[in-house]
C-alpha positions in Angstrom: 28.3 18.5 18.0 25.3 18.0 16.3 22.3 15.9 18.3 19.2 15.2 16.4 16.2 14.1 19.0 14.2 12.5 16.5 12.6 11.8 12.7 9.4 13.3 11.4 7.2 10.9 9.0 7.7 13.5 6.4 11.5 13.2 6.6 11.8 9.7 6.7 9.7 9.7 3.5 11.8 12.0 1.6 14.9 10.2 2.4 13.8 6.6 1.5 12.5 8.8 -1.6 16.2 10.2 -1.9 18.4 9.2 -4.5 22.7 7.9 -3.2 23.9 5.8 -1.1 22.3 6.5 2.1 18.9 6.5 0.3 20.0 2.9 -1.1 20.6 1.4 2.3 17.8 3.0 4.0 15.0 1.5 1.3 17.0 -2.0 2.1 16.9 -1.5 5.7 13.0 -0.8 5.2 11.4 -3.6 3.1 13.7 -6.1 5.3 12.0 -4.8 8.4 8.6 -5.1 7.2 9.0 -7.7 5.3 9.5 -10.0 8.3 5.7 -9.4 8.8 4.7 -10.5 5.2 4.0 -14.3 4.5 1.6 -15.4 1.6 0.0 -11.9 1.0 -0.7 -11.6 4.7 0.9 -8.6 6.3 0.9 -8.2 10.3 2.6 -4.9 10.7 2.1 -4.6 14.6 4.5 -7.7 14.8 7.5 -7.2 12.7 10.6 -8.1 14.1 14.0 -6.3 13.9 15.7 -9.4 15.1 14.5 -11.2 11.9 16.2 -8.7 9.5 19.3 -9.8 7.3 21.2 -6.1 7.8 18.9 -4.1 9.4 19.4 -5.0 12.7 23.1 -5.4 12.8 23.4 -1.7 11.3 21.5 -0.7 14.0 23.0 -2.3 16.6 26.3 -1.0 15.2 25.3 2.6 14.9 24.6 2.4 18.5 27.2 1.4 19.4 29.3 4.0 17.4 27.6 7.0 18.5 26.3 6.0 21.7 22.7 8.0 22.8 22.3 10.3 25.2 19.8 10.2 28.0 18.4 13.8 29.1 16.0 14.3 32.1 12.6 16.6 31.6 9.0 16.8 32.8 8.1 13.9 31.0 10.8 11.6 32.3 13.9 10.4 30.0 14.9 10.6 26.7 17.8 9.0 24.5 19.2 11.7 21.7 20.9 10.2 18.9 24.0 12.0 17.2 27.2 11.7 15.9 30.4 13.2 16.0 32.3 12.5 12.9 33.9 15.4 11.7 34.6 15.5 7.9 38.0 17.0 6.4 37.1 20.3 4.1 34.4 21.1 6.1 34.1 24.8 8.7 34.9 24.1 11.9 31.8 23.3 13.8 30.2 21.2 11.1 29.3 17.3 11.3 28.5 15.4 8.4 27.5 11.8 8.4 28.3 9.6 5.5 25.6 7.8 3.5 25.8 4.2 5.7 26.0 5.7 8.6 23.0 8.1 7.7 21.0 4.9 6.6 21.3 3.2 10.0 20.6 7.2 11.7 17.7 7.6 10.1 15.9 3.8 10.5 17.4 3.6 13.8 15.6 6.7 14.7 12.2 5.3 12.9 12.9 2.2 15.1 12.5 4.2 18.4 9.2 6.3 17.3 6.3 5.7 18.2 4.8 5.5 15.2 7.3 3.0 13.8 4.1 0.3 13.3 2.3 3.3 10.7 5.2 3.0 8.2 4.3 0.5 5.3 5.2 0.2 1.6 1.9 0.0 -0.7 2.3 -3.6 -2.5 0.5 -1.9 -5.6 3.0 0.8 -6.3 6.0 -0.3 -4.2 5.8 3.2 -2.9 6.5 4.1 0.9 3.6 5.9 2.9 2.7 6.6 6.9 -0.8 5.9 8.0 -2.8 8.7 10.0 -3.7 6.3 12.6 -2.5 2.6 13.9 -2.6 0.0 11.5 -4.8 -2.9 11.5 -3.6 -5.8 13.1 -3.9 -8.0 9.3 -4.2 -6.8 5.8 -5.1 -9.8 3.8 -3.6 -8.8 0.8 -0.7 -6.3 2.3 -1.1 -2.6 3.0 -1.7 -0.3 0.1 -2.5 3.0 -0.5 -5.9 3.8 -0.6 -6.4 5.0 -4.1 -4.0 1.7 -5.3 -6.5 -0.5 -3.0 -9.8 0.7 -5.0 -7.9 0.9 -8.3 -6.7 -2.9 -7.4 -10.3 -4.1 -6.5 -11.3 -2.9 -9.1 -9.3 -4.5 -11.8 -9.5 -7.7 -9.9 -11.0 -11.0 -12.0 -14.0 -11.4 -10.0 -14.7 -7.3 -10.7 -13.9 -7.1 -14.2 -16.3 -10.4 -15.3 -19.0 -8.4 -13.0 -18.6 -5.4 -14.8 -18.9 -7.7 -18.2 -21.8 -9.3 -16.8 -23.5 -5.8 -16.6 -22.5 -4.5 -20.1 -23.7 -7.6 -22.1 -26.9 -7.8 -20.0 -27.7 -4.2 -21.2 -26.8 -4.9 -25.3 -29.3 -8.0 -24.2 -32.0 -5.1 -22.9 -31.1 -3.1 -26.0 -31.7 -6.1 -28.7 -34.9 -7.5 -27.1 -38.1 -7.0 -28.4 -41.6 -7.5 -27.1 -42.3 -10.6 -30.1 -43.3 -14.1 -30.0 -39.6 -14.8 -31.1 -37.7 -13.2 -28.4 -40.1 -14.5 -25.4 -39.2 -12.8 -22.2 -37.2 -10.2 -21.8 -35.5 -11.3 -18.5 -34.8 -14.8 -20.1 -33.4 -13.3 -23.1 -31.1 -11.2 -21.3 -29.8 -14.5 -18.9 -29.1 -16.4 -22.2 -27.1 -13.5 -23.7 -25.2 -12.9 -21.2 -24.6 -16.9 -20.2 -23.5 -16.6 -24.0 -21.2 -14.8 -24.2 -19.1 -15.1 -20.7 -18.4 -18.5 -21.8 -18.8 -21.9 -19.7 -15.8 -21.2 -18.1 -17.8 -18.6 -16.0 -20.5 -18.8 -13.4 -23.5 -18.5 -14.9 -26.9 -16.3 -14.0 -30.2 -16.7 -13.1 -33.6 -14.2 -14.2 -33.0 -13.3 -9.9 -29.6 -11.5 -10.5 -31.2 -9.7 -13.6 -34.2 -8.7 -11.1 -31.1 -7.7 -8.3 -29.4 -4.9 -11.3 -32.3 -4.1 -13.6 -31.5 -0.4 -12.6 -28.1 -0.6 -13.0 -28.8 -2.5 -16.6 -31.3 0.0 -17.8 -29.6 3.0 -17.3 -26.2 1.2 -18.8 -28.8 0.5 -21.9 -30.0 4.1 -22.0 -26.4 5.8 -21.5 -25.3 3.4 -24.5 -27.9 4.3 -26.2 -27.7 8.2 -25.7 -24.2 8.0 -26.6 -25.1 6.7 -30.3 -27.3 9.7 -30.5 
């Protein structure tokens, strides 16, 4: 008999990434679980409930069941092993094989009693599954993500994007002013370009915001500039 005492976060990761049946089930299992902790892009993942599942929790409750754990004694007090003892047709004696449902409910049952359970999370970016280093935070606003998807995400968000626009018409404004009666100041001119051509749907500037990124303007003038040679 094979008894397996517990998961690492790098195995559970491979198998959600794992292609069959088992993989399948497991991947359902998952998003069920923390899904139960995800209401109108507001994530909770200290709180997710088992209980609130559709399958998860019965497969679980029927795995143990089926393969009932065993409790050891050592210096740190008890633990309950988990294993099974299905015995496939074909196969040496000695060997123990677990079929892909029952290696779905294994392997989340498993996750279920770590201790780092609360660190799993799929990124709601990429849909892909990762384990934090440390505890979670009790609320994520938007859902977990990955770090590089949470950036990338910010980044291409609206209120990003028509700041970035803000900053690349201001600096053609720097670029097309010149010190004549005609074009007056420069700081006016480069509010009523860039008022121009966001459109009146978007919030408009004032000379103080032009003050607030004159360095950032100037050298987004001089890099266009330098790259026209």
């Amino acid at each position: 008999m094979e008894i397996r005492t517990g998961i690492t976060p790098q195995y559970l990761l491979g198998a959600l990434n794992s292609y069959g049946l088992a993989g399948e089930l497991l991947r359902t299992y998952m998003d069920e679980w923390i899904n139960t902790a995800y209401k109108d892009g507001v994530e909770e993942p200290r709180v997710r409930k088992l209980q609130d599942t559709l399958s998860a929790y019965g497969q679980v409750q029927e795995y143990v069941g089926s393969f009932r754990p065993m409790v050891v004694a050592h210096d740190r007090g008890l633990s309950a092993l988990f294993g099974s003892q299905r015995l496939r047709l074909g196969l040496e004696p000695g060997q123990w094989l677990l079929d892909g449902k029952e290696e779905a409910a294994r392997i989340f049952t498993l996750l279920i009693d770590s201790p780092w359970r609360n660190r799993v999370f799929k990124c709601r970016v990429c849909n892909k599954y990762g384990v934090k280093s440390r505890e979670p935070n009790a609320l994520y606003k938007d859902g977990i993500r990955h770090s590089e998807c949470g950036r990338r995400a910010a980044a291409e968000s609206p209120r990003n994007i028509a700041a970035t626009k803000r900053i690349q018409f201001a600096a053609e404004a720097f670029s097309l002013w010149r010190p004549t009666k005609r074009y007056g100041s420069q700081k006016k001119y480069i509010v009523a370009h860039v008022n121009r051509m966001m459109g009146p749907r978007q919030a408009h500037i004032q000379e103080k915001w032009v003050t607030r990124n004159w360095t950032e303007i100037e050298a987004k003038a001089e890099g266009a500039a330098s790259a026209k040679g």
